[in-house]
mmCIF entry with sequence, helices, sheets and N, C-alpha, C, O atoms, coordinates in Angstrom:
data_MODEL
# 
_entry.id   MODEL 
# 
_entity.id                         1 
_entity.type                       polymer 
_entity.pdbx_number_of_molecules   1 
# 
_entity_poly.entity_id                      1 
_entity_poly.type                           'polypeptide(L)' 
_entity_poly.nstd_linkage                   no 
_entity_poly.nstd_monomer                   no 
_entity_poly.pdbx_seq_one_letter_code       
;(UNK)(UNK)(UNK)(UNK)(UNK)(UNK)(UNK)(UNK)(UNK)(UNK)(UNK)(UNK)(UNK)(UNK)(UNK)(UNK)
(UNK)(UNK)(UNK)(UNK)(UNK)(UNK)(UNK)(UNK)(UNK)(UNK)(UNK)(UNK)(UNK)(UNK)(UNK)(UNK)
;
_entity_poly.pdbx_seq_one_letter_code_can   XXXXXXXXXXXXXXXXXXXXXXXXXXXXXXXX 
_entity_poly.pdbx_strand_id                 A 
# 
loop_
_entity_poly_seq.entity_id 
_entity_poly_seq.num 
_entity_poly_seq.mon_id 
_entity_poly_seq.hetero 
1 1  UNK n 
1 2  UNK n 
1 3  UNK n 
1 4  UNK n 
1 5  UNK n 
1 6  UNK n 
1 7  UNK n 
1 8  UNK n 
1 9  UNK n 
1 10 UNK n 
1 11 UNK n 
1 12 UNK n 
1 13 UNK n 
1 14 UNK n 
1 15 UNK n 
1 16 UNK n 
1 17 UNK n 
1 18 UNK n 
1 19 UNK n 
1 20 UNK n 
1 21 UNK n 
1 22 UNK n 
1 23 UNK n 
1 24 UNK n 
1 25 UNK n 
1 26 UNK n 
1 27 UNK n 
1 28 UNK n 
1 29 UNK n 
1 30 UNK n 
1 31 UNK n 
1 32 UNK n 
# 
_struct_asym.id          A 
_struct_asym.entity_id   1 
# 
_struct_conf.conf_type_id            HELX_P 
_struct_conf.id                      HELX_P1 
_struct_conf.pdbx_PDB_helix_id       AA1 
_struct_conf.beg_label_comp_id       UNK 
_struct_conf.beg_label_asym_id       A 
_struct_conf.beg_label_seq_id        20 
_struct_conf.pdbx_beg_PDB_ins_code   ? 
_struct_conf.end_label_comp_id       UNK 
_struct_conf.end_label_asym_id       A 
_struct_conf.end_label_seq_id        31 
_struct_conf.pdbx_end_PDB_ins_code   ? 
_struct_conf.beg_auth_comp_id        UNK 
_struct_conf.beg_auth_asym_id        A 
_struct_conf.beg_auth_seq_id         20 
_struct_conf.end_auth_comp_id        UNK 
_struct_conf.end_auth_asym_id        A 
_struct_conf.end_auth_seq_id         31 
_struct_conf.pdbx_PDB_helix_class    1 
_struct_conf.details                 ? 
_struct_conf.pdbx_PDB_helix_length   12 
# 
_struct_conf_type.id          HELX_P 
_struct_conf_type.criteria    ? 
_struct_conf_type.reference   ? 
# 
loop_
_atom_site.group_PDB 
_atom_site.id 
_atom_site.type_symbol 
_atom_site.label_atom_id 
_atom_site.label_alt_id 
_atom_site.label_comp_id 
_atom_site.label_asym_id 
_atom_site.label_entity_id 
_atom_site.label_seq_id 
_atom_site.pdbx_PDB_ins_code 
_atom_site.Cartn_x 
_atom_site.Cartn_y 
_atom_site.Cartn_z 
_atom_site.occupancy 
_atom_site.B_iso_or_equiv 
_atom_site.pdbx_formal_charge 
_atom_site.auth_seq_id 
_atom_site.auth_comp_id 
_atom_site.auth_asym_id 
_atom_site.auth_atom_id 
_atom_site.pdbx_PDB_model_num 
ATOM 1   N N  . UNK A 1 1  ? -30.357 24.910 -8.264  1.00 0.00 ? 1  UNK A N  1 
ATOM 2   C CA . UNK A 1 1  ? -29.503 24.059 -7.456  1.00 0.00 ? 1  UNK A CA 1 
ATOM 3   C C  . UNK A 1 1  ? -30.246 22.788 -7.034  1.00 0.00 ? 1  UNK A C  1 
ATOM 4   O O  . UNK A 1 1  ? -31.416 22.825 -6.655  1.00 0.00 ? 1  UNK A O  1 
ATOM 5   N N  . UNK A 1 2  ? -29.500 21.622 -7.116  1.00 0.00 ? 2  UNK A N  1 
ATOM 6   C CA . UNK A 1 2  ? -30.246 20.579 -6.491  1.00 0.00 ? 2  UNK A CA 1 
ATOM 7   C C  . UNK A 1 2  ? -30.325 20.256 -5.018  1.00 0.00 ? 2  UNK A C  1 
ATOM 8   O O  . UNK A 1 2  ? -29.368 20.525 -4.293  1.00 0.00 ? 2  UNK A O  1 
ATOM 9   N N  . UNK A 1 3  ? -31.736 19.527 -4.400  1.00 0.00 ? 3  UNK A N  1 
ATOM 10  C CA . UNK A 1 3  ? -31.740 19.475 -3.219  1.00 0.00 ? 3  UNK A CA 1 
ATOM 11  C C  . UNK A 1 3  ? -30.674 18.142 -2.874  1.00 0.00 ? 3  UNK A C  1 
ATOM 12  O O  . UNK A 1 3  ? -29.909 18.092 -1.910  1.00 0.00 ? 3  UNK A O  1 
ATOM 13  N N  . UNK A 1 4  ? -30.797 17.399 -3.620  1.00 0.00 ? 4  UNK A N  1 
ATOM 14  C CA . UNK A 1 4  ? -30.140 16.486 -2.769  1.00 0.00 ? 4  UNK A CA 1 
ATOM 15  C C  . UNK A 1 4  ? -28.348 15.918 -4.219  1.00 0.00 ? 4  UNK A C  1 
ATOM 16  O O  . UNK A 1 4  ? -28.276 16.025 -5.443  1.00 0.00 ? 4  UNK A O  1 
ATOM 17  N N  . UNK A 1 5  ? -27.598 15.531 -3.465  1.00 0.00 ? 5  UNK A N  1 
ATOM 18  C CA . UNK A 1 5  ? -26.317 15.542 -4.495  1.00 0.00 ? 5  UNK A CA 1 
ATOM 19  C C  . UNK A 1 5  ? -26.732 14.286 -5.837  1.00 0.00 ? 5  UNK A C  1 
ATOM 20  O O  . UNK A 1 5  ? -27.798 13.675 -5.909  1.00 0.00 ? 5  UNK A O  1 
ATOM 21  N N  . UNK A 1 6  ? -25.888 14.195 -6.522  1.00 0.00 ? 6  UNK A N  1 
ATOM 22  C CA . UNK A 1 6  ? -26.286 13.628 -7.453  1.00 0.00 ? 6  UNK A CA 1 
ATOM 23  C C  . UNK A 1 6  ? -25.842 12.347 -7.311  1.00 0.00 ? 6  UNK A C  1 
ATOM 24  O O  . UNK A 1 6  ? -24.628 12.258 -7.133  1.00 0.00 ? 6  UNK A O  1 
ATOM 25  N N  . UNK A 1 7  ? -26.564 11.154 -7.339  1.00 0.00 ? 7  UNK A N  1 
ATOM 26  C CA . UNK A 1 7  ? -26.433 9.846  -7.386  1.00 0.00 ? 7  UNK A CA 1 
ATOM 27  C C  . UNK A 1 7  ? -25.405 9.474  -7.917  1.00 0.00 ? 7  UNK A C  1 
ATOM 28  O O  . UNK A 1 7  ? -25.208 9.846  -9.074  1.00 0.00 ? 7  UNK A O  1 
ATOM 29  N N  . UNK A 1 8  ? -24.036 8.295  -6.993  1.00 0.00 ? 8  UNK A N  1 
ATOM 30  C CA . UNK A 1 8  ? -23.205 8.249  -7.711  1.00 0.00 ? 8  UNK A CA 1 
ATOM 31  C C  . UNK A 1 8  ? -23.371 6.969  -8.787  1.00 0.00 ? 8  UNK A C  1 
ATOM 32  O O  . UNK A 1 8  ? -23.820 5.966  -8.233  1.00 0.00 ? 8  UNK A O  1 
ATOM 33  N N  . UNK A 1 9  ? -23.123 6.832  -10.070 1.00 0.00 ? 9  UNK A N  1 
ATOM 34  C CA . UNK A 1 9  ? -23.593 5.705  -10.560 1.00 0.00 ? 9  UNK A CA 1 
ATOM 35  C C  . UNK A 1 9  ? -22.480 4.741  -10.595 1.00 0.00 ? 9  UNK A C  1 
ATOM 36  O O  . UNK A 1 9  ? -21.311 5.121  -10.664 1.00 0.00 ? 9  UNK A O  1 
ATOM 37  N N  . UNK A 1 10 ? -22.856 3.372  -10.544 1.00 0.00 ? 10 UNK A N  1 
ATOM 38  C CA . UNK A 1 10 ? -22.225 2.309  -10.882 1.00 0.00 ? 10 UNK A CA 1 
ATOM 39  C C  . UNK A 1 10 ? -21.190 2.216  -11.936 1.00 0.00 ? 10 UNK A C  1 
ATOM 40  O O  . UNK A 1 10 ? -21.566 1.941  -13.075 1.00 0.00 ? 10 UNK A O  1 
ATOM 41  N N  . UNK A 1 11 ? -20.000 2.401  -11.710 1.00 0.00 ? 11 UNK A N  1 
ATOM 42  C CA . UNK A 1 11 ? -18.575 2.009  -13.055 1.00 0.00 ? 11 UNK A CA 1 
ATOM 43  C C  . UNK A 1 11 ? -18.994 0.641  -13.539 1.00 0.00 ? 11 UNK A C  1 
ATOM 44  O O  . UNK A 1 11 ? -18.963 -0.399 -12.881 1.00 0.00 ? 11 UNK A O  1 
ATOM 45  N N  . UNK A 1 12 ? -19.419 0.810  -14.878 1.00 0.00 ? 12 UNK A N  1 
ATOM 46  C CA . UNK A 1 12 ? -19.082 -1.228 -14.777 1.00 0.00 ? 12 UNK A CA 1 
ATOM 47  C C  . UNK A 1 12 ? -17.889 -1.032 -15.772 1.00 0.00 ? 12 UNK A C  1 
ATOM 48  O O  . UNK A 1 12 ? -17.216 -0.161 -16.323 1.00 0.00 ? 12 UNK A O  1 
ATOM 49  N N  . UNK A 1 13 ? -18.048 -2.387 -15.657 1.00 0.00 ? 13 UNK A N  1 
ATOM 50  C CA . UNK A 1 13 ? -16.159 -3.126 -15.632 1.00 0.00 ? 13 UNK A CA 1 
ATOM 51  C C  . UNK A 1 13 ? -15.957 -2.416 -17.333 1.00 0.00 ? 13 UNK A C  1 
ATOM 52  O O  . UNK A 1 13 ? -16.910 -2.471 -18.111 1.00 0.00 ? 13 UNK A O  1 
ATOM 53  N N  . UNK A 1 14 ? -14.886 -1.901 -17.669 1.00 0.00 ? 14 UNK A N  1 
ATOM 54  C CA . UNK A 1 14 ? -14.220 -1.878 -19.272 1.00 0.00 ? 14 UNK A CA 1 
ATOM 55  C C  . UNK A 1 14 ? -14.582 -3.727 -19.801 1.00 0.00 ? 14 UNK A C  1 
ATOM 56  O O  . UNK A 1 14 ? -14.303 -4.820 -19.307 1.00 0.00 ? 14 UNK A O  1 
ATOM 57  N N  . UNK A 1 15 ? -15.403 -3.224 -21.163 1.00 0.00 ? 15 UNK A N  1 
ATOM 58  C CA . UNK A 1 15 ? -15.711 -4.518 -21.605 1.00 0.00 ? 15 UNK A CA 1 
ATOM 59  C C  . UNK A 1 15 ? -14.200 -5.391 -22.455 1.00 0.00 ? 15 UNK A C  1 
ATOM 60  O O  . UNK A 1 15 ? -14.385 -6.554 -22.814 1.00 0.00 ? 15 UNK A O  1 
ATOM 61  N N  . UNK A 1 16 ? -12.964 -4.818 -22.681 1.00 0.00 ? 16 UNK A N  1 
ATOM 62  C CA . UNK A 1 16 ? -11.967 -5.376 -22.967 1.00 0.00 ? 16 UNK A CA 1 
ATOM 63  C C  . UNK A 1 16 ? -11.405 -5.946 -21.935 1.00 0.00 ? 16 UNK A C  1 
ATOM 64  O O  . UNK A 1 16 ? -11.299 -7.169 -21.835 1.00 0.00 ? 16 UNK A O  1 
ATOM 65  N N  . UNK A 1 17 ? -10.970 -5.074 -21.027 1.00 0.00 ? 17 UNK A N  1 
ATOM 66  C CA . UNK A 1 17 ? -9.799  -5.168 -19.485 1.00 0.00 ? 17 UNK A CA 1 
ATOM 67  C C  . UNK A 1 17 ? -10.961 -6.337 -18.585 1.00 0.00 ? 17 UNK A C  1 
ATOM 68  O O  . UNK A 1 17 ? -10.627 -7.489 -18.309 1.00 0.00 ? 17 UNK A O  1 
ATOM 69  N N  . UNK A 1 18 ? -11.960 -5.901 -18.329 1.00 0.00 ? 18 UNK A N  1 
ATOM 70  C CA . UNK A 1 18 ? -13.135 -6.223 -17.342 1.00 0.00 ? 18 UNK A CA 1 
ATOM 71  C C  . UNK A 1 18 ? -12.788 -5.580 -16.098 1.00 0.00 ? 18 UNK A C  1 
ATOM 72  O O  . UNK A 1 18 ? -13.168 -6.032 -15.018 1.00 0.00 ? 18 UNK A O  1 
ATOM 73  N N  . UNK A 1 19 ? -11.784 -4.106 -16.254 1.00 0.00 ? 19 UNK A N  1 
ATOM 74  C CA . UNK A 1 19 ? -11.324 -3.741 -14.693 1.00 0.00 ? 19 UNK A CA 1 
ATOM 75  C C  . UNK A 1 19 ? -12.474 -2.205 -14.708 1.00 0.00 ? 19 UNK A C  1 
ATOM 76  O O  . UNK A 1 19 ? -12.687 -1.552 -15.730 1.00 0.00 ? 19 UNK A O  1 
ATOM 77  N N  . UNK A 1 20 ? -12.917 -1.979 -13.706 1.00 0.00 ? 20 UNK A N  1 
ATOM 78  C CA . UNK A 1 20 ? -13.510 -0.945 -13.232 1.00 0.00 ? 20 UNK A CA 1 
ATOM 79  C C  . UNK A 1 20 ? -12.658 0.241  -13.221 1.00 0.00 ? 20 UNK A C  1 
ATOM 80  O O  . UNK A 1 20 ? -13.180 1.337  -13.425 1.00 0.00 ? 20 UNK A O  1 
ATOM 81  N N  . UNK A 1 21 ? -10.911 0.103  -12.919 1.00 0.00 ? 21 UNK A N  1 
ATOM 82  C CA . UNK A 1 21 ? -10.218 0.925  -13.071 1.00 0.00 ? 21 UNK A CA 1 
ATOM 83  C C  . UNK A 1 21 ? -10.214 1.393  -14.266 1.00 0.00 ? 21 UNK A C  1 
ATOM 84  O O  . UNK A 1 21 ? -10.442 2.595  -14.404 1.00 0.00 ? 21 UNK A O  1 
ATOM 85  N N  . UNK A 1 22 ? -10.024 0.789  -15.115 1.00 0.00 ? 22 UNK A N  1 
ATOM 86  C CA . UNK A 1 22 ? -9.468  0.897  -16.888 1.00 0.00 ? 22 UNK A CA 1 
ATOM 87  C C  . UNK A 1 22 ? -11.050 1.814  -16.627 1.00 0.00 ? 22 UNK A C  1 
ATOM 88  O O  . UNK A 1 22 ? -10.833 3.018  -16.493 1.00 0.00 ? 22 UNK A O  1 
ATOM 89  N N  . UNK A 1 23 ? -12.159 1.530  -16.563 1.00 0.00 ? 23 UNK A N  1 
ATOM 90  C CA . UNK A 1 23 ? -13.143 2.243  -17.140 1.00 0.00 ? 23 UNK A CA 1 
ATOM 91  C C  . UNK A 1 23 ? -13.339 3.438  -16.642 1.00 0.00 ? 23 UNK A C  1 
ATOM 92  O O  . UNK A 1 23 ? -14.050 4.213  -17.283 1.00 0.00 ? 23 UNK A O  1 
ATOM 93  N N  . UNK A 1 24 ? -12.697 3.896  -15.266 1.00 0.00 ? 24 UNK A N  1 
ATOM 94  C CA . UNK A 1 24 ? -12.833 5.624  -14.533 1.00 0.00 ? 24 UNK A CA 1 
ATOM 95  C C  . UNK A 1 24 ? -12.152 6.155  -15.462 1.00 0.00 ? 24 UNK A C  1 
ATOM 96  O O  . UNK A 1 24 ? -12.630 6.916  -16.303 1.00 0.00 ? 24 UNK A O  1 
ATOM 97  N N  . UNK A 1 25 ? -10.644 5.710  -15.383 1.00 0.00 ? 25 UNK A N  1 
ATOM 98  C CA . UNK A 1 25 ? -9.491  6.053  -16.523 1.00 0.00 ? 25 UNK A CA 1 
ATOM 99  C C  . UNK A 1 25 ? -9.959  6.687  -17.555 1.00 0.00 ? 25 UNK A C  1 
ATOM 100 O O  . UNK A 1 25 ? -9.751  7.876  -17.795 1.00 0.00 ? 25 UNK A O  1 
ATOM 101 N N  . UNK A 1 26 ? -10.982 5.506  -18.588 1.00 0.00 ? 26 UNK A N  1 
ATOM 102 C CA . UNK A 1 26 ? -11.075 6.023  -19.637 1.00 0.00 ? 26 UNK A CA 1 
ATOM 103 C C  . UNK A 1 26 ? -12.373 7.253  -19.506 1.00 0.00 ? 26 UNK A C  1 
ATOM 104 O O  . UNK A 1 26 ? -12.343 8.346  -20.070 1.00 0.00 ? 26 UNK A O  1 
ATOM 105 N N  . UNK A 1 27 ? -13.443 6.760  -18.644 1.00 0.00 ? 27 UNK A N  1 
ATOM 106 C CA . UNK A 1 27 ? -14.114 8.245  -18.701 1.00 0.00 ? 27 UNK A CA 1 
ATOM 107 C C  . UNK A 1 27 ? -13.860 9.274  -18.370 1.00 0.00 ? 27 UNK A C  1 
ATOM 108 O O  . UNK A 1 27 ? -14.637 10.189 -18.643 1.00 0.00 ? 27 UNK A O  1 
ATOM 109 N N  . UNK A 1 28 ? -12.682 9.513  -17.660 1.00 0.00 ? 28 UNK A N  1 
ATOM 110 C CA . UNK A 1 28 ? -12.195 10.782 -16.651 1.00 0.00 ? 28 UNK A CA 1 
ATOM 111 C C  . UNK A 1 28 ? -11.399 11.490 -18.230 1.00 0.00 ? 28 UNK A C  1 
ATOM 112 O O  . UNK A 1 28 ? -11.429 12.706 -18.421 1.00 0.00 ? 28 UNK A O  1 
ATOM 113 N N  . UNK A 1 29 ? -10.860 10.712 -19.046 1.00 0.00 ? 29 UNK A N  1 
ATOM 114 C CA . UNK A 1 29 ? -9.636  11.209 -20.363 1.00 0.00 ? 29 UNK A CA 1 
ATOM 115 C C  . UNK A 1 29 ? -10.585 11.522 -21.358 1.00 0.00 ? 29 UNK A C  1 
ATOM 116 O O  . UNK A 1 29 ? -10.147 12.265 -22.236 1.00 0.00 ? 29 UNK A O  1 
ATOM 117 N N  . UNK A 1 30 ? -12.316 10.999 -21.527 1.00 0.00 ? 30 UNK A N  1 
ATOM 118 C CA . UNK A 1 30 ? -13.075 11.346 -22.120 1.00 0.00 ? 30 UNK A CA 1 
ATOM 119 C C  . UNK A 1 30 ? -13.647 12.900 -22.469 1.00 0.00 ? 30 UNK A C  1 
ATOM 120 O O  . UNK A 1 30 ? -13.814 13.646 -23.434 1.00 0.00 ? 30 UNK A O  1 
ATOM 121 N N  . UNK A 1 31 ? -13.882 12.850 -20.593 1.00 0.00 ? 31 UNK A N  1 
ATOM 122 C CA . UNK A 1 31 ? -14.392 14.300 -20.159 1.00 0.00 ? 31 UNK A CA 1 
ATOM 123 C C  . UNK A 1 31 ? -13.426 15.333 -20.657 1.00 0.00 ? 31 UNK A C  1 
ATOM 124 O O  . UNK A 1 31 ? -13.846 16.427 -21.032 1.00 0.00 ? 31 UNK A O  1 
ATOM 125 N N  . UNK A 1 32 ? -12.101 15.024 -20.678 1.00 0.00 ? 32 UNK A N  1 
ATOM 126 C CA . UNK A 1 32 ? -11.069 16.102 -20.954 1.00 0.00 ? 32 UNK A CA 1 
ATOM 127 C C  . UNK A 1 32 ? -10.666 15.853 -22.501 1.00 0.00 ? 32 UNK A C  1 
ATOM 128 O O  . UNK A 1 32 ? -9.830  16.575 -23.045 1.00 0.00 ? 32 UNK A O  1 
# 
């Protein structure tokens, strides 16, 4: 188990859109 939580990292922007949204989007549809 870790002591301390895991660092949240920086979204950068979708290099098409340039939106930070578009890029959670697409990693969250990745993971699944």
């Amino acid at each position: 188990m870790r002591r301390a939580g895991a660092a949240k990292r920086e979204v950068l922007p979708d290099p098409k859109y340039g939106s930070r949204l578009v890029a959670k989007f697409v990693n969250i549809m990745m993971i699944r």
